[in-house]
N, C-alpha and C positions, 0 to 999 in steps of 0.2 A: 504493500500500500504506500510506504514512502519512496518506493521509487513511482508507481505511478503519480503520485504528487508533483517529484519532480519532472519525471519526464512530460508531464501537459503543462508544467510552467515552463519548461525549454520550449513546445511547439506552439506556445502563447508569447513566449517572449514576453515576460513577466512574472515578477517577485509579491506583487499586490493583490488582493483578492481577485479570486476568477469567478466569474459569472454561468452558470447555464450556458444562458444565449441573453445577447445584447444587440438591439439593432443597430445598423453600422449606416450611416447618411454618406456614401460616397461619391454625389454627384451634383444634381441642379436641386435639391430640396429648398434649401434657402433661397435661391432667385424664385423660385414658383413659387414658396409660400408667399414672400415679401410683395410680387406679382398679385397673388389674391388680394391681399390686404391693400395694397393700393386701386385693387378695384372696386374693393367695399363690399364684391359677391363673397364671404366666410362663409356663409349660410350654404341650405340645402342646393340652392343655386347657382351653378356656375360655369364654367368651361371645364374645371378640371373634374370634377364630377363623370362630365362627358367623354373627358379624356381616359382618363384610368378606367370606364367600362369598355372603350374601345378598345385598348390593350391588352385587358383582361382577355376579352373576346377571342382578339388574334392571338393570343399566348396558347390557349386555352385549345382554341378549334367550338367552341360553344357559337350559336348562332347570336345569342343575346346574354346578356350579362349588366344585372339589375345592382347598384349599390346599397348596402344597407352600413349602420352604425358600427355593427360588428359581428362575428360570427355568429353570435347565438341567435340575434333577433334575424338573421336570414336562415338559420334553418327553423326558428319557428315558425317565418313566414312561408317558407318552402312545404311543413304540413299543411296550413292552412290552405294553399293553395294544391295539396294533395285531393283535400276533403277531408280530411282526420278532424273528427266530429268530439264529443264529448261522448265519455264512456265507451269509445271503440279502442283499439288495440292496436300498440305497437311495435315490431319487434324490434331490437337492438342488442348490443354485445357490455357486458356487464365489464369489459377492459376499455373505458372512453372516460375520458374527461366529462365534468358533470353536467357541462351543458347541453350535451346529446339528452340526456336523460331529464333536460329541465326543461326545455323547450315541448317536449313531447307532454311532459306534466301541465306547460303552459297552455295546449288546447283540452285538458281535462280526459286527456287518453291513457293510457294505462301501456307502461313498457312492459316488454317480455322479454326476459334477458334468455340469451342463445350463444354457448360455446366459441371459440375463437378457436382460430386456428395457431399452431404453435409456430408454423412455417411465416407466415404473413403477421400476425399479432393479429388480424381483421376478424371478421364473420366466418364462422366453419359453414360454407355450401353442403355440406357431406349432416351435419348435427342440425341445419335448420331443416333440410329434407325430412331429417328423421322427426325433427319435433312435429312438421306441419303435417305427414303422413299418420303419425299418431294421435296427433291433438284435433286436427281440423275436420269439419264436415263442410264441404258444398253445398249452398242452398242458395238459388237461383243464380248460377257463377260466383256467390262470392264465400269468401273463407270463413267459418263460424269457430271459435276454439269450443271444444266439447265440451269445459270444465267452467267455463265462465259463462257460455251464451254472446258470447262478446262477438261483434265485425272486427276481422284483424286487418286494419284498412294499408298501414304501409310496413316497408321494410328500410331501418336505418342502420345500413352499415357504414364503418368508420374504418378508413386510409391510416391507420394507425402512427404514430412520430411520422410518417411521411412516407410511411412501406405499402403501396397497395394491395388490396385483399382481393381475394379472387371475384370480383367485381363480376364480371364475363357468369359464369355459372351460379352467383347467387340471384340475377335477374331472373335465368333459366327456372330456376326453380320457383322462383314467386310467380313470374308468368302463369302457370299451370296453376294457380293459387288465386288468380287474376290480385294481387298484392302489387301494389306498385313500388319503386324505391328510388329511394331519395341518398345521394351522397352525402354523408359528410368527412367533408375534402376538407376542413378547416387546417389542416398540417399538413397537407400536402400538393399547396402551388409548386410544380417544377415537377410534379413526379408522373412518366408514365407507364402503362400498363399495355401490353403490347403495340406498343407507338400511338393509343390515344389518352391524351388528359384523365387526369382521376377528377371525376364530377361530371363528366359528358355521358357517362353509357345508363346513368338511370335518367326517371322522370325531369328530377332535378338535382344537381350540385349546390355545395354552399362554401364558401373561402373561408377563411380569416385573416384579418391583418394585424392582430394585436401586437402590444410591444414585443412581444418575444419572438414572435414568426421570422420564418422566412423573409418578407418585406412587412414592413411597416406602412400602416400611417396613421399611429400612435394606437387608434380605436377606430374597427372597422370590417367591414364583411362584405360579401356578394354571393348574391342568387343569378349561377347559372342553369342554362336550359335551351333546350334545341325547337320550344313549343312556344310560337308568339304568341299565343293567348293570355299563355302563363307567366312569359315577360311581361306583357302589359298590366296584368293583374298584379303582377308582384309591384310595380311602378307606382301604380294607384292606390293600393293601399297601403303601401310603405310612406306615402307622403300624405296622410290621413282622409284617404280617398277623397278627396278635393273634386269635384265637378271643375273642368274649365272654364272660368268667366272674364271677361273684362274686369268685374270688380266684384261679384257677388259671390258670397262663400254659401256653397251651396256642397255637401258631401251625402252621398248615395251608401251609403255603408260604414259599419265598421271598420276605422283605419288606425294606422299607428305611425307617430314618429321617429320614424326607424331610416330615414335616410339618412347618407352619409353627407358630412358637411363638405363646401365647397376647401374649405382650408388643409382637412386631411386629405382630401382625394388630391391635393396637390404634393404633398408627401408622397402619394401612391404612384403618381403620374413619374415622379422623378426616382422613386424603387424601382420600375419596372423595369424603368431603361437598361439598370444593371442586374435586371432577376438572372439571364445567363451565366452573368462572370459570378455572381453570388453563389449558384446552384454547382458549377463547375467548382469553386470556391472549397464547397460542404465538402463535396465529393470527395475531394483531395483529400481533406482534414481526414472523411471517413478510411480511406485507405492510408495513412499515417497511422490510424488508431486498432486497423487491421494488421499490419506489420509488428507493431508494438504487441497487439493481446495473444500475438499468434507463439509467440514467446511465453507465454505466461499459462496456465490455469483455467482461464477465464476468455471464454468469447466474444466477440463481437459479432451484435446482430447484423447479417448483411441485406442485400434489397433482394426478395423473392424471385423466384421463377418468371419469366416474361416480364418482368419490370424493370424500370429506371428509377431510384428513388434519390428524393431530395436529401434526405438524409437530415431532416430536421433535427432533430434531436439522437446524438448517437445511442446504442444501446449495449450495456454492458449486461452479459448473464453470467452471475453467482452463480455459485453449486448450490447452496442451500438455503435460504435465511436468515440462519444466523449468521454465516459469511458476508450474504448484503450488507446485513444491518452494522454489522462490524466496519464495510467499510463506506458505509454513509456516513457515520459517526467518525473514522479516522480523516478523510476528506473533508468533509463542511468544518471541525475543528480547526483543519489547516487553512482552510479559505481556501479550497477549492469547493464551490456547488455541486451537487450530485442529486440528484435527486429518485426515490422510489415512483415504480409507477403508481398510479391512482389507485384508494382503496375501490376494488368492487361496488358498484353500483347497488347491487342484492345485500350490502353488507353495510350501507348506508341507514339509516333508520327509517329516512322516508319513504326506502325504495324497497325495504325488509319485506314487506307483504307480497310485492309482486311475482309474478310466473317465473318460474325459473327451471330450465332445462338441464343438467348433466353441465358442470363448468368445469371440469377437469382440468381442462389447457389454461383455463385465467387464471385458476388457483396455483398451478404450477408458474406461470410468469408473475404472479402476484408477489412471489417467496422471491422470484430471483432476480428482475429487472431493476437494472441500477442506471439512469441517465448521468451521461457524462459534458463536460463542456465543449459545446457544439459552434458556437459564433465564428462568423466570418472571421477569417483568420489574416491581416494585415502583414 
């Protein structure tokens, strides 16, 4: 453990605390934002708004690409715009960060946590078959779970630190289930999955931009999607479904304030420029940190089968648990960050009640995943 210390303060070039992940401004951010500000558009309003959904777009391969405030409130908006009702049912992977599972609480649906894969960190295609073939009945095409009476309306799986999940065959399987699904891509701008974008192959994608991402633009999200309807609708009621007038405020629906401000998306606009040399960047770092664990004990998780991954956050697997915890506690002491992954969603108190499948593989990476210092490396 003390020579891992030292050896990621040699590949950081630095004796001072090391961070996770830190966002790096290596380009026009200051001329754009100072640009906004002299145009008085900050707000929801602006060019650059327009600008960083255009780039998204072309990055991406997505036909439309809707800005919101930040990741969570676009994948909440991405149910809503599934149909995910109150008291129907959603499934997800009990290894996600907790906004997967808040957003799905935020339309009054009910998560169903379903197995990961130990290959990918994602969704097991292979454990959600098994669950829906055992749990669900068909009635009038759509999917009923047998033990709740519930509509199991979509399927959220999660791109996991930035590793794609077998995305391709988890559709497959919902398809036959008529279940729709919804990406969430929040950790994984830059990563693809046999040469297409993670957030393109379901219904809907959703980004994030938060501080610690890939790019920044401090606080921030987007809903991708290949269905202009569904662009337009996410538009409409991300800016509190506003009727178009001359001057009179006239709203047709429930909406919400969830768009992104003119001021961050100029942050975004000026990230983007450099998401390539960023992502090339990671990648580096991550095979530095392959050469190094390949020496040691301890592995390094790499990018799955047919993918390309960002490599967000790198991953280090312990043997055991107490080996983790030994060296979270030897690292954060020295001021290097490290962090476990998330507790369990099913092990959360709010989320204790919910369905729960076989999680063998989560409780296994539960014990052993230790995140390492991942930031653009200068």
């Amino acid at each position: 453990m003390k020579e891992f210390v030292e050896f990621v303060r040699k590949i950081y070039k630095t004796k001072d605390f090391l961070p996770l992940h830190e966002p790096k401004f290596l380009g026009n951010e200051k001329k754009y934002v100072n640009e906004c500000i002299d145009s008085t558009f900050v707000s929801s309003v602006g060019k650059f708004v327009d600008q960083f959904e255009e780039k998204v777009k072309e990055y991406t391969g997505a036909k439309y690409a809707v800005a919101a405030v930040n990741g969570t409130a676009a994948l909440h908006i991405a149910l809503i715009l599934a149909g995910v009702q109150a008291e129907e049912e959603v499934i997800t992977q009990p290894l996600t960060f907790i906004a997967t599972s808040n957003a799905i609480r935020y339309t009054c649906a009910h998560p169903v946590f379903i197995d990961v894969d130990k290959e990918t960190l994602g969704l097991s295609p292979e454990k959600l078959e098994k669950f829906l073939n055992d749990n669900v009945i068909l009635k009038d095409g759509y999917a009923f779970n047998k033990s709740t009476n519930r509509l199991i309306r979509t399927c959220v799986p999660m791109h996991t630190f930035g590793h794609p999940c077998r995305i391709q065959q988890i559709i497959e399987v919902c398809k036959k289930y008529n279940i729709s699904v919804i990406e969430d891509a929040a950790e994984s701008l830059g990563s693809f999955y046999k040469g297409k974008h993670t957030g393109t192959f379901g219904l809907i994608g959703t980004l994030s931009f938060n501080g610690n991402k890939t790019i920044t633009t401090g606080g921030g999200g987007m809903i991708i999607t290949n269905d202009e309807s569904i662009a337009k609708h996410a538009k409409h009621i991300t800016t509190q479904a506003k009727v178009p007038h001359p001057w009179e405020y006239i709203h047709d629906e429930i909406g919400y304030n969830y768009r992104l401000t003119n001021i961050n998306a100029a942050i975004g606009v000026a990230q983007m420029e450099n998401l390539e040399s960023i992502i090339n960047n990671k990648r580096e770092t991550a095979k530095t940190y392959q050469e190094y664990f390949d020496k040691t004990n301890w592995n390094l998780f790499t990018e799955p089968e047919d993918s390309r991954s960002n490599y967000w956050l790198n991953i280090v697997m312990m043997n055991n648990k107490g080996e983790r915890d030994e060296f979270l506690k030897y690292t954060n002491e020295n001021d290097v960050m490290t962090r476990p992954v998330w507790r369990l969603m099913n092990k959360l108190d709010m989320f204790k009640k919910c369905q729960t499948a076989n999680l063998d593989n989560a409780e296994y990476l539960e014990d052993r995943i230790v995140n390492v210092p991942s930031s653009y490396r200068m």
